[in-house]
Z-matrix of the N, CA and C atoms (Angstrom, degrees):
N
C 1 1.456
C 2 1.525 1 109.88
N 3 1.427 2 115.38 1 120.80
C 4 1.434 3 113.32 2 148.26
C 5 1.682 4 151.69 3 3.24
N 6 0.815 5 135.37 4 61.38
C 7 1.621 6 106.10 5 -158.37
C 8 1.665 7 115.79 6 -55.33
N 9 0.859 8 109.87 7 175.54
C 10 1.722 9 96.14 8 -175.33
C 11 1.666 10 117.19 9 -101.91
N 12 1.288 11 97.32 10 137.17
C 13 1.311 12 105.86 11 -175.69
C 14 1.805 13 129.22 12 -63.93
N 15 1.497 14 118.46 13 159.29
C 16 1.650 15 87.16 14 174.75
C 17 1.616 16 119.90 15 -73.34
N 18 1.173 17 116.20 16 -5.45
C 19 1.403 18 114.74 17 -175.78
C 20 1.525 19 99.15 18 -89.88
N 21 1.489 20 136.06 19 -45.46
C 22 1.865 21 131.25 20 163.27
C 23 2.052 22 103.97 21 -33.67
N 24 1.554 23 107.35 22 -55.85
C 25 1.395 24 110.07 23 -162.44
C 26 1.863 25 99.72 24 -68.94
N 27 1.320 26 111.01 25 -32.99
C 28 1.515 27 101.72 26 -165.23
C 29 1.734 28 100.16 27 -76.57
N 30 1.835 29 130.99 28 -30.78
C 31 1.163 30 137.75 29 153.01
C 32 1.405 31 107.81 30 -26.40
N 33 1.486 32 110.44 31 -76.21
C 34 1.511 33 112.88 32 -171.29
C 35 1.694 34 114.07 33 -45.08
N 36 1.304 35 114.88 34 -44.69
C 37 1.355 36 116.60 35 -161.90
C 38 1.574 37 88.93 36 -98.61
N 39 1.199 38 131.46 37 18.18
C 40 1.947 39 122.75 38 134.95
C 41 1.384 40 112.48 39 -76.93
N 42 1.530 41 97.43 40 -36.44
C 43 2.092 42 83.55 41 -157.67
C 44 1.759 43 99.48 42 -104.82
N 45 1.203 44 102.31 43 8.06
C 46 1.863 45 104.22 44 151.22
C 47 1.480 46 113.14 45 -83.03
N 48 1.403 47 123.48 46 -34.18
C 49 1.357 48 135.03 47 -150.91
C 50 1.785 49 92.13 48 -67.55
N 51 2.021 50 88.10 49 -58.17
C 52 1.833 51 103.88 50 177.08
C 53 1.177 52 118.71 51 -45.81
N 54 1.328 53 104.44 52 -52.84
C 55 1.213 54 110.87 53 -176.17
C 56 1.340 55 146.70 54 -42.83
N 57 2.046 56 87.17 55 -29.70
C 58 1.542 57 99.00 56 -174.94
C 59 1.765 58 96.61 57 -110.83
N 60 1.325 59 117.66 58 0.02
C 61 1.554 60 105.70 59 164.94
C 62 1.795 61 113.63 60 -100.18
N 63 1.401 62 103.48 61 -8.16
C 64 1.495 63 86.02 62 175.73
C 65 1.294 64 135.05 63 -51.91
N 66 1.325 65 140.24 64 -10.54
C 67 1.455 66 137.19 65 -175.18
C 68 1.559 67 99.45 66 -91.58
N 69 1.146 68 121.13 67 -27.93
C 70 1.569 69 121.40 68 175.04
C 71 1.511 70 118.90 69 -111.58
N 72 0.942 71 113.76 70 26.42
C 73 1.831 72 123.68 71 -175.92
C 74 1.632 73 88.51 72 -72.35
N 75 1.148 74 99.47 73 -85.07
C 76 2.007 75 105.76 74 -174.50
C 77 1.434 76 125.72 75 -2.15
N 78 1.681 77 86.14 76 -68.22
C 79 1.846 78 85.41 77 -179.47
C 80 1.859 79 112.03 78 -92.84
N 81 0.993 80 91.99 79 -13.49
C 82 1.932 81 95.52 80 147.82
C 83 1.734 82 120.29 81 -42.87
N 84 1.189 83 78.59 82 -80.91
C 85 1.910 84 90.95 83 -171.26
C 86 0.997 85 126.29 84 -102.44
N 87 1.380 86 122.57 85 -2.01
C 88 1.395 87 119.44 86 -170.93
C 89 1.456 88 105.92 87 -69.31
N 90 1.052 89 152.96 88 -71.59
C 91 1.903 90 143.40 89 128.39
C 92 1.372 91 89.10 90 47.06
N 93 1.411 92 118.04 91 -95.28
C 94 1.201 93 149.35 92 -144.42
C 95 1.591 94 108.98 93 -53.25
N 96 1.525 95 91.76 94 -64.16
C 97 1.398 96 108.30 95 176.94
C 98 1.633 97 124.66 96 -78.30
N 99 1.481 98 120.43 97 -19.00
C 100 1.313 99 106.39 98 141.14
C 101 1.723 100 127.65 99 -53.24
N 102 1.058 101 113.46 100 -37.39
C 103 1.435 102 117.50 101 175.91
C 104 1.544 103 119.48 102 -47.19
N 105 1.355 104 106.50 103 -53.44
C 106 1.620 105 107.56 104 153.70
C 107 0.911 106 144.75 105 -49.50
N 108 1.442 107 102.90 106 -31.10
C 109 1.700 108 113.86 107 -169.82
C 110 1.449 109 102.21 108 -94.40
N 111 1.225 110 130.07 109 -4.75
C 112 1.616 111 133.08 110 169.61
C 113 1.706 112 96.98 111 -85.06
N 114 0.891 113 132.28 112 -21.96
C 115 1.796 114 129.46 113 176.37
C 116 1.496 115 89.47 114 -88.35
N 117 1.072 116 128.78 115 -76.07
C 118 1.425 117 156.30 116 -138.47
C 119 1.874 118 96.26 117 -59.67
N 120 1.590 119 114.03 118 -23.58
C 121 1.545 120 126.70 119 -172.74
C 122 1.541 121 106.84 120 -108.53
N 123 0.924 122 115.52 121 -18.98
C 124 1.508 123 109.18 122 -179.00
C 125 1.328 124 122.38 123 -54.85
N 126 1.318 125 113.96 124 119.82
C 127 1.502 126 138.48 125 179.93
C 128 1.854 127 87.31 126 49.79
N 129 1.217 128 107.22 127 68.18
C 130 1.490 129 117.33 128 172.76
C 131 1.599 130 103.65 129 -116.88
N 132 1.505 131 135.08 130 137.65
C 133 1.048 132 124.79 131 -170.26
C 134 1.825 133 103.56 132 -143.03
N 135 1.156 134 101.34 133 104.23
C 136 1.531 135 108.73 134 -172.12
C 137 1.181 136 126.39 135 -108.19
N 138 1.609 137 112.57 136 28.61
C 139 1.321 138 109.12 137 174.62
C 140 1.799 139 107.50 138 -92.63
N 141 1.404 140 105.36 139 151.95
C 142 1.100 141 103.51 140 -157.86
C 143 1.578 142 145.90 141 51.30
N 144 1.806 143 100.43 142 38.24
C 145 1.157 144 97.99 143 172.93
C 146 1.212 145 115.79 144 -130.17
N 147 1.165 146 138.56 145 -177.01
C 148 1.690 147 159.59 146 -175.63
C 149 1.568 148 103.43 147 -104.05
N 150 1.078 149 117.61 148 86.99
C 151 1.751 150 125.72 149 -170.07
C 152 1.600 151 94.39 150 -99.84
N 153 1.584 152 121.83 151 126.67
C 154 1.352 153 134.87 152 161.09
C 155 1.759 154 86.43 153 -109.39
N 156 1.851 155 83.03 154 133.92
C 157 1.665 156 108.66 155 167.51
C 158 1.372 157 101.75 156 -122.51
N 159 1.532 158 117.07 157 102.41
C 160 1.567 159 125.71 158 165.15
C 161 1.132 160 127.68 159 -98.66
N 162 1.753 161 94.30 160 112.82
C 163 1.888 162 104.65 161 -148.98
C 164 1.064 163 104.40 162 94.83
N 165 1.129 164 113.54 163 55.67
C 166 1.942 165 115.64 164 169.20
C 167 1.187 166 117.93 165 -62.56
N 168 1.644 167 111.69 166 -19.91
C 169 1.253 168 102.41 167 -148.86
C 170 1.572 169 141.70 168 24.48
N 171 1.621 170 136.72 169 -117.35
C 172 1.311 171 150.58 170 179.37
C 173 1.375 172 89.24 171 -67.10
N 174 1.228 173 126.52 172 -56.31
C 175 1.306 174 128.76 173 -165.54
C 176 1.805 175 118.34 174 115.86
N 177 1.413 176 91.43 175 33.58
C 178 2.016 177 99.85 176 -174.90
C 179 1.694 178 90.38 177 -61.44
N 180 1.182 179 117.60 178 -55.14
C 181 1.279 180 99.26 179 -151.11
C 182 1.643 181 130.08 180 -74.10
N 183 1.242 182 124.95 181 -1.26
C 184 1.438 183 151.69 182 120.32
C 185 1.716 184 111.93 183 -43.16
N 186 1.150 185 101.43 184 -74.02
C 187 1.663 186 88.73 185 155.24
C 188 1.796 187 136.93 186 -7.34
N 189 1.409 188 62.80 187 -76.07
C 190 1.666 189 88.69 188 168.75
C 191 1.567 190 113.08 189 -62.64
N 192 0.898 191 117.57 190 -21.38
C 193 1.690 192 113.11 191 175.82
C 194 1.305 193 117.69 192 -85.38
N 195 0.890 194 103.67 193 -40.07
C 196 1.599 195 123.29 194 -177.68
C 197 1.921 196 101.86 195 -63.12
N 198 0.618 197 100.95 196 -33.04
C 199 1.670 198 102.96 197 -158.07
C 200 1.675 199 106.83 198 -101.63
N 201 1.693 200 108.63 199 6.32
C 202 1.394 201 134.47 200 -179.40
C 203 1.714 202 113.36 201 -62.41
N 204 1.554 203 101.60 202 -36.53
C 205 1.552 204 134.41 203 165.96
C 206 1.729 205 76.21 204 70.79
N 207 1.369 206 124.99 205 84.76
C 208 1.387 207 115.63 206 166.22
C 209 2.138 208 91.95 207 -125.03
N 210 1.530 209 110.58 208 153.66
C 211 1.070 210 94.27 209 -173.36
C 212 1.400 211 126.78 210 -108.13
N 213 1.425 212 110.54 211 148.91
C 214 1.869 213 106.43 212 -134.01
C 215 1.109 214 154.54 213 77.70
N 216 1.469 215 117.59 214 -19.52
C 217 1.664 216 139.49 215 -163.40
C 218 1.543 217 83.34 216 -63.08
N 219 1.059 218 148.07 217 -45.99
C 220 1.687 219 128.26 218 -161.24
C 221 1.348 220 123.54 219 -73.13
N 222 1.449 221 84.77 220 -22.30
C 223 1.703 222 107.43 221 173.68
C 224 1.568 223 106.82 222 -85.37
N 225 1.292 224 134.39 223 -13.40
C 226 1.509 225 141.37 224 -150.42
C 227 1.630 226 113.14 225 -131.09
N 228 1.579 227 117.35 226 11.75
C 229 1.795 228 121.76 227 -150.29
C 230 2.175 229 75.22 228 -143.86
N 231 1.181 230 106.17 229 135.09
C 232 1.572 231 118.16 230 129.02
C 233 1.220 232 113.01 231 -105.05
N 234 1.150 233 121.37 232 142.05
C 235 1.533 234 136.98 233 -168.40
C 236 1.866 235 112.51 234 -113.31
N 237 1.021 236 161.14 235 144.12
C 238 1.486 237 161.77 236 -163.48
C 239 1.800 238 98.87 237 -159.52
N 240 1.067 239 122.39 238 83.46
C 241 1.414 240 101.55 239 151.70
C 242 1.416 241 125.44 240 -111.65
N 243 1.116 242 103.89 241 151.42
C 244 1.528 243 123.62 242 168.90
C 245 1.228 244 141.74 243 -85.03
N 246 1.270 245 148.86 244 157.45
C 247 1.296 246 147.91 245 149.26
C 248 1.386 247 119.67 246 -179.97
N 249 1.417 248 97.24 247 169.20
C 250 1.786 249 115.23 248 -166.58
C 251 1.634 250 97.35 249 -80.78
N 252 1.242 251 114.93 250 -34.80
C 253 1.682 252 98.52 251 -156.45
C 254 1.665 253 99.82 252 -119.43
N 255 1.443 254 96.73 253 124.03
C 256 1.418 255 111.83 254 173.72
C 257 1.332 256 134.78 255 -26.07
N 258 2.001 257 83.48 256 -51.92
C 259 1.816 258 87.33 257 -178.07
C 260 1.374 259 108.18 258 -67.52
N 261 0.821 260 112.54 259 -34.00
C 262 1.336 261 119.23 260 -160.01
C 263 1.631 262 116.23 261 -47.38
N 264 1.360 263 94.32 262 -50.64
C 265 1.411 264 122.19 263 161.96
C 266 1.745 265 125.59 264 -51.21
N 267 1.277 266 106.68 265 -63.85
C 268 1.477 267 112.37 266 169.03
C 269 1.605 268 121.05 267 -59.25
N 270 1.805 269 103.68 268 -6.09
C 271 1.392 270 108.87 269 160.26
C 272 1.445 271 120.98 270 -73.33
N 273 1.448 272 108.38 271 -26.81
C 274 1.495 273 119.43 272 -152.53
C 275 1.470 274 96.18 273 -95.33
N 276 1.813 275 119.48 274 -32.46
C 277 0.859 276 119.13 275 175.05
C 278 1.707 277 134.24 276 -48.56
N 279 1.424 278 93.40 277 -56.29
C 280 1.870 279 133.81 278 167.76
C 281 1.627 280 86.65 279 -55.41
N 282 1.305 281 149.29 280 -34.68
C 283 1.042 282 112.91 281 -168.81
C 284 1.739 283 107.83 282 -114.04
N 285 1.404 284 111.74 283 -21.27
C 286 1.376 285 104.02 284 175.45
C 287 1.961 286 112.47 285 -74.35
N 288 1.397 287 117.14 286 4.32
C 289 1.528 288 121.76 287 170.48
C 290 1.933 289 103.05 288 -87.94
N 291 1.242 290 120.65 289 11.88
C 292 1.289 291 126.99 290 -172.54
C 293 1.624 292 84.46 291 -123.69
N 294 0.855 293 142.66 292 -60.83
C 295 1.617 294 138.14 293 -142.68
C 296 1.883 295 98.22 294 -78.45
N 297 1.047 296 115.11 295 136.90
C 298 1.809 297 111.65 296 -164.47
C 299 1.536 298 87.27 297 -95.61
N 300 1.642 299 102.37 298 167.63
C 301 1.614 300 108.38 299 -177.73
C 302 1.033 301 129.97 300 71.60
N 303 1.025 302 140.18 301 -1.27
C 304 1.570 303 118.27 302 -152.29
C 305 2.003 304 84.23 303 -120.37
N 306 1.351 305 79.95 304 138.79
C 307 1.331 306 118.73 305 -160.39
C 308 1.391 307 123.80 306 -72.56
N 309 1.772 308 92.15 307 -75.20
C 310 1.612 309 121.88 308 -177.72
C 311 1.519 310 106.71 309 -121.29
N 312 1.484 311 116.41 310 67.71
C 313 1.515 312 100.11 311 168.14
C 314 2.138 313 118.53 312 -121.82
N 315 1.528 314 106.15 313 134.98
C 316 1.435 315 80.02 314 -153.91
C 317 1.569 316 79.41 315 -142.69
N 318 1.591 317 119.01 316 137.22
C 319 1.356 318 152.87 317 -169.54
C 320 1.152 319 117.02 318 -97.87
N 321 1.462 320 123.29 319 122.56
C 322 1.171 321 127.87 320 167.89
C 323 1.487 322 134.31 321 -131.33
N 324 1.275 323 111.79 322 105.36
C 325 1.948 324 119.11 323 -177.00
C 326 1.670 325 87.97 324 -59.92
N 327 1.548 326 101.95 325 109.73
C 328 1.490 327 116.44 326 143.85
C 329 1.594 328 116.89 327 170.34
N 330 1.400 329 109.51 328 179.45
C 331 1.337 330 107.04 329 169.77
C 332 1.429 331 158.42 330 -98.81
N 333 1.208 332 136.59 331 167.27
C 334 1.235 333 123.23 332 -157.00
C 335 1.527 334 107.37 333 -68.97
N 336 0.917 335 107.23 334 -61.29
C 337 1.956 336 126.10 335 157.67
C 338 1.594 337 98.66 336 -9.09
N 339 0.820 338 107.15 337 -45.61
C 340 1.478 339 104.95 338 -150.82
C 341 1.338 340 115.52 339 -164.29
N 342 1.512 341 110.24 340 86.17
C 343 1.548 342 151.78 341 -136.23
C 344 1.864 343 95.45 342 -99.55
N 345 1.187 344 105.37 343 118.52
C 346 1.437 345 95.71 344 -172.76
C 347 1.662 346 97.70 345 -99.45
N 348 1.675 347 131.03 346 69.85
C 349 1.050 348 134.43 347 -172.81
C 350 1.560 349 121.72 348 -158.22
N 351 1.327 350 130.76 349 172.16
C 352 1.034 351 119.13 350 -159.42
C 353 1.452 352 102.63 351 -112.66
N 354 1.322 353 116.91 352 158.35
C 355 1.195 354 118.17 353 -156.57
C 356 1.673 355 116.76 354 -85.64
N 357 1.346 356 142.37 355 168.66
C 358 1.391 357 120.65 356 178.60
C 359 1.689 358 98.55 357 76.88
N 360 1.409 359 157.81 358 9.85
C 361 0.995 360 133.03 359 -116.68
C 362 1.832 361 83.50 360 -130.31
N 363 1.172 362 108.26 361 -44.36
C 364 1.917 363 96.80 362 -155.11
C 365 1.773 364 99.93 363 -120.48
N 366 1.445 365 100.91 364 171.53
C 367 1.953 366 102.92 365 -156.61
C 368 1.897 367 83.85 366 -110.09
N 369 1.352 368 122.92 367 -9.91
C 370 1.158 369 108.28 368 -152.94
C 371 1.833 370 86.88 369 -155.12
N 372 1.518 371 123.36 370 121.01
C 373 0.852 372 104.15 371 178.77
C 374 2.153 373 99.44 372 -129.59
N 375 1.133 374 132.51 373 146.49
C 376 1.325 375 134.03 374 -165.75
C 377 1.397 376 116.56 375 -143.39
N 378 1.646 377 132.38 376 100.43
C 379 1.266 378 122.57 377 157.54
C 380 1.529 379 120.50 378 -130.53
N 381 1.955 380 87.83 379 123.28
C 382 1.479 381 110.56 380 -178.82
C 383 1.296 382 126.07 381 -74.36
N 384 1.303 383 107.74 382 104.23
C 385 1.811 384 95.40 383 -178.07
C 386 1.537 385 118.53 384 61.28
N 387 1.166 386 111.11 385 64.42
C 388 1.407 387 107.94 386 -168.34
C 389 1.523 388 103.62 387 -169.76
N 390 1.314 389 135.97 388 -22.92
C 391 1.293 390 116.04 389 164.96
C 392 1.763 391 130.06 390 -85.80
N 393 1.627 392 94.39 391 1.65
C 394 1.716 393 100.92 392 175.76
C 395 1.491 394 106.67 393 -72.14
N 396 1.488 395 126.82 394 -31.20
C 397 1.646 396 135.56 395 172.57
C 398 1.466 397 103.73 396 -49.70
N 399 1.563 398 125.13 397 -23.61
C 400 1.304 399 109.51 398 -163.17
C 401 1.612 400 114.45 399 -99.21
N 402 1.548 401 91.61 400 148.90
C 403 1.628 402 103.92 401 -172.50
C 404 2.041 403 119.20 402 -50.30
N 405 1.325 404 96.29 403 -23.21
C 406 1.025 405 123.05 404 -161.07
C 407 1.720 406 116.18 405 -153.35
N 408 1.475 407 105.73 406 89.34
C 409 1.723 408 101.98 407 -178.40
C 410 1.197 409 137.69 408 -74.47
N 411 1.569 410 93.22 409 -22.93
C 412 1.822 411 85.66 410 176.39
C 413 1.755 412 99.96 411 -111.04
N 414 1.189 413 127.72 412 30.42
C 415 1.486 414 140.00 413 142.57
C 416 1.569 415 94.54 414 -67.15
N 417 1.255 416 143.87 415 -83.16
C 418 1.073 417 157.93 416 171.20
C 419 1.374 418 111.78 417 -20.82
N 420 1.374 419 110.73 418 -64.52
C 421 1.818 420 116.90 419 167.82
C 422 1.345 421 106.44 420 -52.29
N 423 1.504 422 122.53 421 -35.64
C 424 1.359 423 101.21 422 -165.05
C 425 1.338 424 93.00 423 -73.90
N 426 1.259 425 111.64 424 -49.73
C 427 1.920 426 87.01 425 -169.98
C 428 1.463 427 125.44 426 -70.14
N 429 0.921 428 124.45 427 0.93
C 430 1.939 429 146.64 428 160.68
C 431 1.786 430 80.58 429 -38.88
N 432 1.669 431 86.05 430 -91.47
C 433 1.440 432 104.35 431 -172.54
C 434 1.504 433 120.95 432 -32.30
N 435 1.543 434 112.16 433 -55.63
C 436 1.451 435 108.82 434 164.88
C 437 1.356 436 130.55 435 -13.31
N 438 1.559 437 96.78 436 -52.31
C 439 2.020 438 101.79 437 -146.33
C 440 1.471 439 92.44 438 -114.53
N 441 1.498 440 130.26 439 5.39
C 442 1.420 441 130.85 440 159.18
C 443 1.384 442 106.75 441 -65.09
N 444 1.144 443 94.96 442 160.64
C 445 1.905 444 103.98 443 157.38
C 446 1.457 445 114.49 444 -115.72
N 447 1.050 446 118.37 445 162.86
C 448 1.442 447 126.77 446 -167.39
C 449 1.995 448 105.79 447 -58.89
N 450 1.351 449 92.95 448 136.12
C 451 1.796 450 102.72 449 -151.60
C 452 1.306 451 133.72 450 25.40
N 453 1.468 452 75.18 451 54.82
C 454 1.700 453 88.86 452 164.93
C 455 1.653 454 115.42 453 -88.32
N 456 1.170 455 129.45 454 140.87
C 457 1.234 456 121.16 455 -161.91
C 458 1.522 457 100.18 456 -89.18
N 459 1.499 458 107.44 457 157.52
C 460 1.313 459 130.26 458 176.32
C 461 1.412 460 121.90 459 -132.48
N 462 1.538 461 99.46 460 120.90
C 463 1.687 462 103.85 461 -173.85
C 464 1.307 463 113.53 462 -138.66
N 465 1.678 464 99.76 463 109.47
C 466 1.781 465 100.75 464 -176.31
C 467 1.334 466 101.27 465 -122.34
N 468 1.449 467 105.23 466 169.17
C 469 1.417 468 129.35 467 167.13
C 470 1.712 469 102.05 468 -116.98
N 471 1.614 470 127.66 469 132.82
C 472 0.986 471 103.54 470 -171.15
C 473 1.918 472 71.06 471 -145.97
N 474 2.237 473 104.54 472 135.45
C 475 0.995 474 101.16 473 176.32
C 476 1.932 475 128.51 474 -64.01
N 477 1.110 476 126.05 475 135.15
C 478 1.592 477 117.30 476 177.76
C 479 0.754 478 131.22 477 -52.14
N 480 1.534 479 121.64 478 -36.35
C 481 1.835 480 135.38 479 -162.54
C 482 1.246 481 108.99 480 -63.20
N 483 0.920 482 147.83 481 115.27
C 484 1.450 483 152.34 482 -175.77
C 485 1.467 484 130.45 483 72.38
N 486 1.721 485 105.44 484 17.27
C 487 1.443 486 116.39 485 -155.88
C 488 2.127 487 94.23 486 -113.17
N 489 1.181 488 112.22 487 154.89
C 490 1.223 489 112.42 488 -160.32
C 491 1.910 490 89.82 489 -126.58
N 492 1.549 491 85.21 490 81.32
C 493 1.303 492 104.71 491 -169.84
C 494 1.504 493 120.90 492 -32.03
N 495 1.589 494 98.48 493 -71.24
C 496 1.937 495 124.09 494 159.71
C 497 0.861 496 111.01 495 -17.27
N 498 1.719 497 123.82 496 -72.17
C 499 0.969 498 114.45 497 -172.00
C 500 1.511 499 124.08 498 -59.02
N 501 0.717 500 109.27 499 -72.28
C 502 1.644 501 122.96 500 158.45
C 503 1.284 502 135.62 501 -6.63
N 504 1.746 503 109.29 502 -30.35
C 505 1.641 504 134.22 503 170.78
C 506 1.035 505 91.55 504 -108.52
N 507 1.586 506 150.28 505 -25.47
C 508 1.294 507 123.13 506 173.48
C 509 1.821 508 118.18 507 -73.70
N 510 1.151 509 104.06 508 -41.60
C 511 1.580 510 114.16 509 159.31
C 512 1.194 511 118.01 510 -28.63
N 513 1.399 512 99.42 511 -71.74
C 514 2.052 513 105.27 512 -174.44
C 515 1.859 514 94.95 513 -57.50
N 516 1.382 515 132.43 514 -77.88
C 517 0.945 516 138.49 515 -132.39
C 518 1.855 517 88.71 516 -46.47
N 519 1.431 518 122.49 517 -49.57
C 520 1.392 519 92.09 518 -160.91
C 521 1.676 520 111.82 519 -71.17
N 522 1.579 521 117.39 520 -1.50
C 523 1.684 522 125.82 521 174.28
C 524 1.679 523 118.12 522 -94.40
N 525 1.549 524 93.24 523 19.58
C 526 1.853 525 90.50 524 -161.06
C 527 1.705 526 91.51 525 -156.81
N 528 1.781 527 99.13 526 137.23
C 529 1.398 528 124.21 527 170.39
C 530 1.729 529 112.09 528 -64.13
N 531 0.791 530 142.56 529 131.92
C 532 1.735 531 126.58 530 147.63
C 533 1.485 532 106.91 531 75.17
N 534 1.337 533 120.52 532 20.19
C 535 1.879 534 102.91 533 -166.09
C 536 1.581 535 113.42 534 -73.09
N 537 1.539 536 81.02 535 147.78
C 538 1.539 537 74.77 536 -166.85
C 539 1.649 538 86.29 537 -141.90
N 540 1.783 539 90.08 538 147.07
C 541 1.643 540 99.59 539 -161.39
C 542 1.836 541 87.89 540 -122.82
N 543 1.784 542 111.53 541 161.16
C 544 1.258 543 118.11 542 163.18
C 545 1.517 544 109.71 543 -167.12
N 546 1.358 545 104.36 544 141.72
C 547 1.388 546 138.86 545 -179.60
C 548 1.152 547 126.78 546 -90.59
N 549 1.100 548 119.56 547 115.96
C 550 2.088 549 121.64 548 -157.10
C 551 1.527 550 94.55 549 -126.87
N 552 1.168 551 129.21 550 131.65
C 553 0.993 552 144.06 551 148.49
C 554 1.702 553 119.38 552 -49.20
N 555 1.176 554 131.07 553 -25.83
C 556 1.234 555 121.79 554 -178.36
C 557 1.874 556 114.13 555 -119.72
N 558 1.620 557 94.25 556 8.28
C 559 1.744 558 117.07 557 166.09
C 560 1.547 559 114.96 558 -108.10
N 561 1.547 560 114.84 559 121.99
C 562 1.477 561 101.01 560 173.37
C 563 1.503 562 124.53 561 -69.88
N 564 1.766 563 105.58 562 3.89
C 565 1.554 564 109.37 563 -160.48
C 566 1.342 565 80.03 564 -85.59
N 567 1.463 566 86.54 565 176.22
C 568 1.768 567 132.71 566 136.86
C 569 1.237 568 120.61 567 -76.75
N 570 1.541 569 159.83 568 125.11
C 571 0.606 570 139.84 569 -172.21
C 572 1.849 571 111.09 570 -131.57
N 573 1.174 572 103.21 571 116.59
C 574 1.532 573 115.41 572 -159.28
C 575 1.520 574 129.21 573 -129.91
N 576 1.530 575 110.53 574 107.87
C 577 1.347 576 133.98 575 -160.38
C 578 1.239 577 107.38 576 -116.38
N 579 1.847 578 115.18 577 137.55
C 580 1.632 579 129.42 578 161.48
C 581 1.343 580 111.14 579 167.54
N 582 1.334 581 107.29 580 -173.93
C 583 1.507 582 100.58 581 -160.00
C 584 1.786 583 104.37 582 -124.04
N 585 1.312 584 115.59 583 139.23
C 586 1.406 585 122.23 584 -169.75
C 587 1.606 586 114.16 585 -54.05
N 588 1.050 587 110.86 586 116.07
C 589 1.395 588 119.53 587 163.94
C 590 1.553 589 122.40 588 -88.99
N 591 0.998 590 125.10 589 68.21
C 592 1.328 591 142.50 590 -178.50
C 593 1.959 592 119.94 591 -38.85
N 594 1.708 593 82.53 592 -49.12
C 595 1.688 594 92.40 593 160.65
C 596 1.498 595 121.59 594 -18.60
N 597 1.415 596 105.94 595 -43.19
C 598 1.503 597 105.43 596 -140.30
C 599 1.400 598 91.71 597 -97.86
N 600 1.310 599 123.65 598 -37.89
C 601 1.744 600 134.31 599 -170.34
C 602 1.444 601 112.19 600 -32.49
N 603 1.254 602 166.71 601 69.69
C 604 0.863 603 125.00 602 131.40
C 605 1.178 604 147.71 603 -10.01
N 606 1.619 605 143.37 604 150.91
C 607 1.293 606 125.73 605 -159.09
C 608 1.391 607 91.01 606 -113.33
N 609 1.321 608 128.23 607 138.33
C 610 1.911 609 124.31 608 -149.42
C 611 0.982 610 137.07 609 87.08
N 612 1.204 611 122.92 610 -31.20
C 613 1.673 612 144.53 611 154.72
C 614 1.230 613 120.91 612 -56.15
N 615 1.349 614 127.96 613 -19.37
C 616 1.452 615 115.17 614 177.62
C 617 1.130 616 120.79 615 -128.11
């Protein structure tokens, strides 16, 4: 056996962290994370698409779609979310058996790192607050990028505190159409929008 690495131990002590705030995440952040999702939606148009949520957590941001009151969209959205921590999930579960309609929505325990999906796969891809946890961020981006299809849009929130912003927008810009970044005074994110340029990918490069 392996011994474990610091990037396995810093994993574990995310999906303990989740684990032990999932029953109170909701009325925690939901505030917060609506705030994003009013930037994060603008002139966003999701009918008929294949939406990956990495870092689904509870599942606000589906939430948030649902409650858009647009007519049909539940009938018109596949939904994919993800995440590391169980509970977190079995929250989202317990609450998407309350929400009526919804069609195509389908959950997955795992990680961003390492995307259990096929590539080319979604029209719309979104992670809130969730790639600053990772050991490795643009490991993570690369597989973002992976499982998009060519201009497929990309919309993250990524926390600041210790994050090396620059770099980080210089990366995307040569993998991304139009990106466009913004800074809120009452958001600790980054908040970072554009559409996949596939052109540019090499396969190994990311």
């Amino acid at each position: 056996m392996k011994p474990p690495t610091k990037d396995s131990e810093r994993k574990k002590n995310i999906i303990a962290k989740y684990n032990s705030t999932a029953s109170f995440y909701d009325d925690r952040y939901r505030k917060i994370q609506k705030e994003k999702y009013k930037i994060l939606f603008r002139n966003c148009n999701l009918n008929y698409k294949t939406i990956l949520d990495a870092g689904c957590g509870t599942g606000l941001l589906i939430e948030h779609v649902f409650n858009l009151n647009i007519d049909n969209l539940k009938k018109k959205v596949k939904y994919i979310g993800i995440d590391i921590s169980w509970k977190m999930l079995m929250n989202f579960c317990d609450k998407s058996k309350k929400i009526k309609d919804i069609e195509d929505i389908n959950l997955i325990l795992g990680d961003i790192e390492n995307l259990p999906l096929r590539q080319d796969t979604f029209n719309v891809i979104f992670s809130i607050t969730s790639l600053q946890n990772l050991p490795v961020i643009k490991k993570g981006l690369g597989e973002l990028i992976r499982v998009g299809r060519k201009n497929s849009l990309l919309k993250l929130s990524i926390l600041r505190k210790q994050l090396k912003v620059d770099d980080l927008i210089a990366y995307l810009k040569t993998l991304t159409i139009d990106l466009k970044t913004e800074f809120l005074k009452n958001i600790e994110d980054v908040i970072i929008q554009g559409s996949l340029n596939k052109n540019n990918i090499i396969e190994g490069n990311i």
